[in-house]
N, C-alpha and C positions, 0 to 999 in steps of 0.2 A: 455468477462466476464461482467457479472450484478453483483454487492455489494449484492442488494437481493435475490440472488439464494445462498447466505453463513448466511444470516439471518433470520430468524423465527419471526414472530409479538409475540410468546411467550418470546422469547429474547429482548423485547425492554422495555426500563423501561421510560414510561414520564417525570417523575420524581423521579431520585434518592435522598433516604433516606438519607443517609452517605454525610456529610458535609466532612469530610478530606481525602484527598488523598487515604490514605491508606484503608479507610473504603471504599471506592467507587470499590478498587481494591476488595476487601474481598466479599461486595455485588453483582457486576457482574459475577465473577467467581464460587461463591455458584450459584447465575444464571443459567449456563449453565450447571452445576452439578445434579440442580433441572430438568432443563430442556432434561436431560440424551444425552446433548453433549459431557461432561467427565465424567470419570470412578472417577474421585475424586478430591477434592479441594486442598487440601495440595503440589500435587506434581506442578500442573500446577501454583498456588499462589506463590509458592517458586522462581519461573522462573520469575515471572512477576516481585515480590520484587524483585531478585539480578539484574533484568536487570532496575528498577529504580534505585537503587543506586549506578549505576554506571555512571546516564544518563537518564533524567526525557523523556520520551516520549510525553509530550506535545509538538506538533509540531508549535507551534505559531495562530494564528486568532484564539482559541477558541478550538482546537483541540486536544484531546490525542487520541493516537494510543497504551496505553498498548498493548505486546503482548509474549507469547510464544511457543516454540518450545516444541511439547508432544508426546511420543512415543505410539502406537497404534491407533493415529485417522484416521479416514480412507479420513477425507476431511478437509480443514479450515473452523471453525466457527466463530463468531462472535456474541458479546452480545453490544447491544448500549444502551448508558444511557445517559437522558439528566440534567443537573441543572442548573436552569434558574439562580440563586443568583451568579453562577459561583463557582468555587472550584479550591484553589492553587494549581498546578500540578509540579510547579517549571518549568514553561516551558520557552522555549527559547528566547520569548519576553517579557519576566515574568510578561504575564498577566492574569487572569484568564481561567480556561477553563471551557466551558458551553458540550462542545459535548466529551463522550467517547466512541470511538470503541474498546472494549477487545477483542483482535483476538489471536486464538490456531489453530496453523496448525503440522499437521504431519511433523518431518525433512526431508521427500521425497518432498516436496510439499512449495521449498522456494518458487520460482519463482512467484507461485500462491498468494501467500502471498504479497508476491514485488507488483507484480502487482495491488494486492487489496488495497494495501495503497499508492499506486502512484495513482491511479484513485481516492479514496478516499482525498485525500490533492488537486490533482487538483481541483476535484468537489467543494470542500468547502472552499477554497481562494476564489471565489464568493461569495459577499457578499451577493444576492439575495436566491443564494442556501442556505446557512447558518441560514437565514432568517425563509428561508422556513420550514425548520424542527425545527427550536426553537419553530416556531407556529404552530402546526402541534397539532392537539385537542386532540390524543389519538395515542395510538402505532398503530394501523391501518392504519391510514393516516401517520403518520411516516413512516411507510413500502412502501406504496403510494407513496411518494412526491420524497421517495427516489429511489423506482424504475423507476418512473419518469426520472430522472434528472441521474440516472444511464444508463439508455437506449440512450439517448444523446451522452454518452461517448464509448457505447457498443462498434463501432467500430469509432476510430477516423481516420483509414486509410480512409475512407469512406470521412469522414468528410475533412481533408484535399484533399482530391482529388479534390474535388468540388471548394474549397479556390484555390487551384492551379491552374487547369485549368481558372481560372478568374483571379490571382496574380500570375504568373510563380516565382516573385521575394518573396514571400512568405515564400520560404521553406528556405531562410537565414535569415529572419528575427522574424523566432515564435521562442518562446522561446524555452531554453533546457529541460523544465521541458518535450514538449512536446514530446520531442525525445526520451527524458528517456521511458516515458508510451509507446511508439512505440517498445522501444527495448524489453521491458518487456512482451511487446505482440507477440514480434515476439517467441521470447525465450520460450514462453508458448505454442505457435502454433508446435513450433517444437519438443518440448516435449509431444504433444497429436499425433503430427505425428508419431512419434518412438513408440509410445502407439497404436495408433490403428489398428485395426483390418479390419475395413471395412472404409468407407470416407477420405482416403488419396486425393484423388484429389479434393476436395474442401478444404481440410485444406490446400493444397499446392499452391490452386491457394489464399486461405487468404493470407499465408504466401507471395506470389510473391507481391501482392498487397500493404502489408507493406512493403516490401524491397523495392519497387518505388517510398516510401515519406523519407525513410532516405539518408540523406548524406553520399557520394561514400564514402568518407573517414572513415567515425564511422563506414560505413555498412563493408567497408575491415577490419576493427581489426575488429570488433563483428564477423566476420566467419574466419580469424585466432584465436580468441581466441577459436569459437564452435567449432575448427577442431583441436588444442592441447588439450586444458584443459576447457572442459565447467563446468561450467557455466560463458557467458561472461557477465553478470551482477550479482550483489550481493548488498545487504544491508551493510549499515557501524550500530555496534551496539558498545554502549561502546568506541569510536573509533577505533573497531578491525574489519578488512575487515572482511566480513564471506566467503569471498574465498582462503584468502591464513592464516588466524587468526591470522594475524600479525598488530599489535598495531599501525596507523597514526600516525604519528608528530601530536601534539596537536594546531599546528599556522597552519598544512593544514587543518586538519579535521574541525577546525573553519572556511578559506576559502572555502572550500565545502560548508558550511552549508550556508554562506551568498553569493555566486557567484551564483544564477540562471540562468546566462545568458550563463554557459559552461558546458557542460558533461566534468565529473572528471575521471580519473583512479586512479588505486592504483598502486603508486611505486614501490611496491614490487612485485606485480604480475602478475601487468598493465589491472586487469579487470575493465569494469567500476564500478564504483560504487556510492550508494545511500544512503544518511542517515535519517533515519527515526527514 
């Protein structure tokens, strides 16, 4: 996956108008409305507000993630907007937020979604990434810098292999975030599998290729759980899994949120899952 194959340099705003939270919501989303991504503001804006007040989507370093689930879109979009002054999002480090990605995906089309904001949060925990698009002269180059620094990330099976083959002890020592973005690729891979029509054997040999950088242990539940009940990754939103929609302990979902150094399941359903 590339970030910029779900964004349009018509969808980038250098700088957003709307100083408060809420206006920033209201301006992106006419956005992509203008920009004939949706059929209409109201229904998608409704989703976005009840899923901030239940749980601010500013993911920390600078970043929001608004997003919702829309019925008839046929791909996930995305509209980015930056404000250099910063803008309160009520986020999790309760610092300001300079970058927002408003993302609307189809309800077929989680995984896709997952994935977009797990590659998306890794990329921009980098501080030089971050950097890089706060100075970025116009939405052009913004689309630029980002597909850039996307392509890096296109495939990290790739990337880890090369680490590995030089650090064998490596693959216990990266962190979890990075296992997350593995799993969510694989999960993807084999949802374009079951999808296609023609190129199975190269999505198959992707797929073999990620399942030789995860761990024996996450890789046996991740295909016990594809083989009962898939999907074996999900989003935590609200603190309710999106796989079984059952409500976290509010003392785990807070350990989730600050333990990056462990993949989590959910209790109740035992898939993994992510909170974004």
């Amino acid at each position: 996956m590339l970030l910029s194959d779900y964004i349009d340099v018509g969808c980038i705003v250098p700088e957003l108008q709307a100083k408060e939270k809420k206006d920033v919501l209201k301006e992106m989303t006419r956005l992509l409305f203008d920009k004939k991504k949706i059929k209409g503001v109201e229904p998608a804006l409704d989703q976005i507000m009840a899923r901030e007040t239940t749980e601010s989507t500013g993911i920390g370093h600078g970043l929001a993630v608004p997003h919702a689930r829309v019925s008839g879109l046929k791909s996930l979009y995305c509209a980015a907007g930056r404000v250099t002054a910063g803008v309160d999002f009520a986020a999790v480090d309760k610092k300001p937020v300079n970058l927002v990605f408003l993302i609307v995906y189809p309800p077929t089309q989680q995984t896709t979604y997952l994935n977009f904001v797990a590659t998306l949060a890794k990329m921009l925990r980098v501080p030089e990434n971050f950097k890089a698009l706060m100075n970025a002269a116009d939405e052009k180059v913004f689309l630029e810098v980002l597909t850039e620094m996307s392509h890096k990330l296109a495939a990290p099976e790739e990337y880890y292999a090369k680490k590995l083959k030089a650090d064998p002890e490596l693959l216990q020592a990266r962190d979890a975030h990075a296992d997350l973005i593995l799993l969510a690729r694989l999960q993807l891979c084999q949802e374009m599998y079951d999808a296609a029509r023609s190129g199975k054997k190269q999505i198959k040999l992707r797929m073999d290729s990620i399942r030789s950088l995860v761990d024996a242990r996450i890789l046996k539940h991740y295909d016990r759980l594809m083989t009962a009940r898939p999907p074996a990754l999900v989003p935590v939103e609200g603190d309710t899994c999106q796989g079984c929609f059952m409500r976290l302990p509010s003392q785990f979902a807070q350990r989730v949120r600050e333990d990056t150094d462990h993949i989590h399941t959910c209790p109740n359903c035992s898939r993994f899952i992510y909170i974004v």
